[in-house]
C-alpha positions as a printed Julia matrix, in Angstrom:
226×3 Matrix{Float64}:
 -163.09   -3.1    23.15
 -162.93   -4.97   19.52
 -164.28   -8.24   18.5
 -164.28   -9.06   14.96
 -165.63  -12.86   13.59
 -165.45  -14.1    10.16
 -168.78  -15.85    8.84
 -169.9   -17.71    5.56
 -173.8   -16.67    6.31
 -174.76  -18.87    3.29
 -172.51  -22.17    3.81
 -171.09  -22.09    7.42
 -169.47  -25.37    7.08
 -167.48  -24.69    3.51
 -164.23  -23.46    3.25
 -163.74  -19.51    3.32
 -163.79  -18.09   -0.67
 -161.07  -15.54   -1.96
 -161.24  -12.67   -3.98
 -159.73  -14.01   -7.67
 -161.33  -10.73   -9.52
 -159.13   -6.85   -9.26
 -162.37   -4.99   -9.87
 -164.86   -4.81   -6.97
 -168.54   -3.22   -6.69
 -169.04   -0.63   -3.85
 -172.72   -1.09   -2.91
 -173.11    2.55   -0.9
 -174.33    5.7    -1.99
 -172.63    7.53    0.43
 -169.87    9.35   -0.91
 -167.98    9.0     2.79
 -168.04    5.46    3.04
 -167.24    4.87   -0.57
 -164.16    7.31   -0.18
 -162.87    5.09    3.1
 -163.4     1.82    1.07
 -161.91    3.15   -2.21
 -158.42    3.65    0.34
 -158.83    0.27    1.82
 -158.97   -1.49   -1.37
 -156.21    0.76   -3.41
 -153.69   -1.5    -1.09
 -154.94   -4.28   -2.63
 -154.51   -3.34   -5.98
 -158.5    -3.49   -6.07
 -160.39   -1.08   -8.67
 -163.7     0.0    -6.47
 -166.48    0.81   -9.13
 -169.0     2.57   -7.16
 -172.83    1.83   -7.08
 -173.74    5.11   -9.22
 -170.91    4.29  -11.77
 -172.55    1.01  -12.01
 -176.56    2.93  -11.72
 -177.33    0.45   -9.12
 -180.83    1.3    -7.13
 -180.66    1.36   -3.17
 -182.1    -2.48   -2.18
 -184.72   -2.02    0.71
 -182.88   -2.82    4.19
 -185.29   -4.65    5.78
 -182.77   -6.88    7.76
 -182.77   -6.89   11.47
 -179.11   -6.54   12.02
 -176.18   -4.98   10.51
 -175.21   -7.87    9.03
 -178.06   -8.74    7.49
 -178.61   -5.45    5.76
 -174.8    -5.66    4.94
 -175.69   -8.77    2.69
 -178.68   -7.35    1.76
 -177.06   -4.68   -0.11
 -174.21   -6.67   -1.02
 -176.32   -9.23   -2.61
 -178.07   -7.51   -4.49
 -175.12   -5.36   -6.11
 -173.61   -8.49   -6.86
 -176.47  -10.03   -8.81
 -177.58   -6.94  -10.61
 -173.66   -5.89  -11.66
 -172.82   -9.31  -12.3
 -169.71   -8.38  -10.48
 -168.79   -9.38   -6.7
 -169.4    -6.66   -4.6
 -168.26   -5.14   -1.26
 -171.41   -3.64    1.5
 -171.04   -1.68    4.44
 -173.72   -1.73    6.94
 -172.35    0.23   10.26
 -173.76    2.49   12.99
 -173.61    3.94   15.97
 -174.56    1.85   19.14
 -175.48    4.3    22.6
 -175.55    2.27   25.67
 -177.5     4.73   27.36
 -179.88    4.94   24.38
 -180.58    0.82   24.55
 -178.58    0.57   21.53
 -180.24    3.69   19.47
 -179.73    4.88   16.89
 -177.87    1.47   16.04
 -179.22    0.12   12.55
 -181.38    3.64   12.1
 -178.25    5.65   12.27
 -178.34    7.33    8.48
 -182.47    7.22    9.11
 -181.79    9.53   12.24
 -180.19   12.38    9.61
 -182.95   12.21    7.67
 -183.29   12.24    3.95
 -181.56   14.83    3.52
 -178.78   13.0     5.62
 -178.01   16.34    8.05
 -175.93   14.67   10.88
 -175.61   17.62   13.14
 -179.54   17.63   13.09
 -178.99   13.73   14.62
 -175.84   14.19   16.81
 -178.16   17.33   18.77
 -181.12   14.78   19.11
 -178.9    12.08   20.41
 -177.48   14.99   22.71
 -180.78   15.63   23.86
 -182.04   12.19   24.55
 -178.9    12.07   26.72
 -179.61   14.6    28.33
 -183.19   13.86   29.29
 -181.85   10.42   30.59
 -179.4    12.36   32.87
 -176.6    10.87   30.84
 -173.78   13.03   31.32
 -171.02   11.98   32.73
 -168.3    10.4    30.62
 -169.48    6.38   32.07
 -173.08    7.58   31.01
 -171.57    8.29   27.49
 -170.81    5.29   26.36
 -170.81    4.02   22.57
 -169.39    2.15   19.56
 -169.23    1.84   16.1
 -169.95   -1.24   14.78
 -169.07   -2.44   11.0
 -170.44   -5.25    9.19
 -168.92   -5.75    5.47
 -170.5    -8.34    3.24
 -168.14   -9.51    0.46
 -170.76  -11.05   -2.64
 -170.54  -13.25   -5.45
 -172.73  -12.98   -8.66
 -173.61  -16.4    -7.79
 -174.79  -15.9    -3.88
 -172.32  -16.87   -2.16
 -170.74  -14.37    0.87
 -168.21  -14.19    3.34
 -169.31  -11.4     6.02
 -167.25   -9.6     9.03
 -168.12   -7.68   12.09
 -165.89   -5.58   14.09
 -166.22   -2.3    15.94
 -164.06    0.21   18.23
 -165.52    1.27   21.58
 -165.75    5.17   23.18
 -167.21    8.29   24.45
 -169.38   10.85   22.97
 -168.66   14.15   23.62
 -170.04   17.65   23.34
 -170.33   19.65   21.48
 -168.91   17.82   18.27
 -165.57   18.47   17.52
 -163.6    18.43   14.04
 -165.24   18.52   10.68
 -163.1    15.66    9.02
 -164.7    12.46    8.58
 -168.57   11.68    8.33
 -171.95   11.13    9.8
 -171.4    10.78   13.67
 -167.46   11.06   13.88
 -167.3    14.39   15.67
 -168.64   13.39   19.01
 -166.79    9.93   19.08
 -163.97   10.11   20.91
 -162.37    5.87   20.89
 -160.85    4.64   23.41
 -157.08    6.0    24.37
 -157.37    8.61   22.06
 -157.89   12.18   22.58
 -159.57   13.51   19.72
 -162.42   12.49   17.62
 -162.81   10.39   14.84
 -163.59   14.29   13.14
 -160.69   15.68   14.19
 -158.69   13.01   12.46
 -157.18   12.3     9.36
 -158.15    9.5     7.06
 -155.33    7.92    7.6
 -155.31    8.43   11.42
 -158.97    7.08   11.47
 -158.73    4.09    8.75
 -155.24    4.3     7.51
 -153.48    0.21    7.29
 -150.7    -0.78    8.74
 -147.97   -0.37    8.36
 -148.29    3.79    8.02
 -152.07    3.65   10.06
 -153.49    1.84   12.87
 -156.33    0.0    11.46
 -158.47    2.31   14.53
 -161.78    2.93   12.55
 -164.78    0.05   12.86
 -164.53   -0.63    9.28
 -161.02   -1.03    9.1
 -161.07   -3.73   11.91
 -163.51   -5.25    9.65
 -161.87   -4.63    6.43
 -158.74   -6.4     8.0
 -160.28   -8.99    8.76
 -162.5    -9.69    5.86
 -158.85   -8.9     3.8
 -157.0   -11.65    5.73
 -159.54  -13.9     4.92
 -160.58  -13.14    0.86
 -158.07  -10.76   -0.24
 -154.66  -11.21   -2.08
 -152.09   -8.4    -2.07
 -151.15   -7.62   -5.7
């Protein structure tokens, strides 16, 4: 299961913006996701100048959906760096969970951000709904990227790769949630894969990972190979 969409949240009706600049702001403070997007980019010939280099603050993500908070954060990068920037907001989605943890998915680890603390509560909650069975188990990532302008303009992207979760986690590769997702047709987890395996372009990767569906996508659209 994929579905990606390519949106201009601020101008629907005006043609799609590219990418002229070769440096790029990474709105995240998370050194996983900044590490995955640093790779994407570096086949672009795209410097990725991360939100501490820049000593940008964490916007409040009040927005209601991924993509909002995606733009959100991307927004705000932009205007404060003066320098388009690049936001992730992704998550995971548990059908058996009504869509929890979903947009709460780094809130779930906690300040501290301890992910095996949120994978054993989501294994619990499963549990206590009977849920499991491999069709109980269902789940997804889901990416939304926000590209910004210093002037407010965006171009956004949503795309995400369906699975199982599985217990208890396997692999310690990867981040946040990836040891008890196990995609579709594969038979280990996104932890028990390389970063290349998980997000790697083709033609040497797959493109399997939720954000590089989305990154694809988003690079199809704004992006120029150098």
């Amino acid at each position: 299961m994929t579905s990606a969409r390519i949106s201009n949240l601020n101008h629907p009706s005006t043609v799609i913006r590219r990418l002229t600049s070769d440096r790029l702001a990474i709105a995240t403070h998370n050194p996983g996701k900044l590490a995955e997007m640093r790779e994407l980019l570096a086949s672009y010939g795209i410097a990725a100048i991360s939100a501490g280099e820049l000593g940008l603050a964490e916007p409040d993500e009040n927005g209601m959906t991924f993509g909002e908070n995606a733009c959100i954060k991307a927004v705000a990068a932009a205007e404060t760096a003066k320098l388009s920037a690049l936001a992730d907001d992704s998550g995971l989605v548990v059908e058996a969970l009504d869509g929890a943890p979903g947009i709460h998915s780094a809130r779930w680890a906690g300040p501290d951000r301890d992910f095996h603390r949120a994978m054993e509560a989501i294994e619990q909650q499963l549990r206590a709904r009977g849920a499991t069975t491999p069709e109980r188990r269902r789940a997804h990532f889901l990416s939304a990227l926000c590209l910004a302008w210093p002037d407010g303009h965006t171009e956004a992207v949503e795309a995400q790769v369906a699975g199982t979760l599985v217990w208890p986690p396997r692999g310690d590769r990867g981040f946040g949630y990836d040891p008890i997702f196990l995609p579709d047709g594969q038979q280990r987890t996104f932890g028990e894969m390389s970063s290349e395996e998980k997000h790697g372009l083709p033609p040497r990767g797959k493109g399997l990972s939720h954000r590089a569906r989305a990154f694809l996508k988003l690079a199809e659209a704004c992006f120029e190979r150098r």
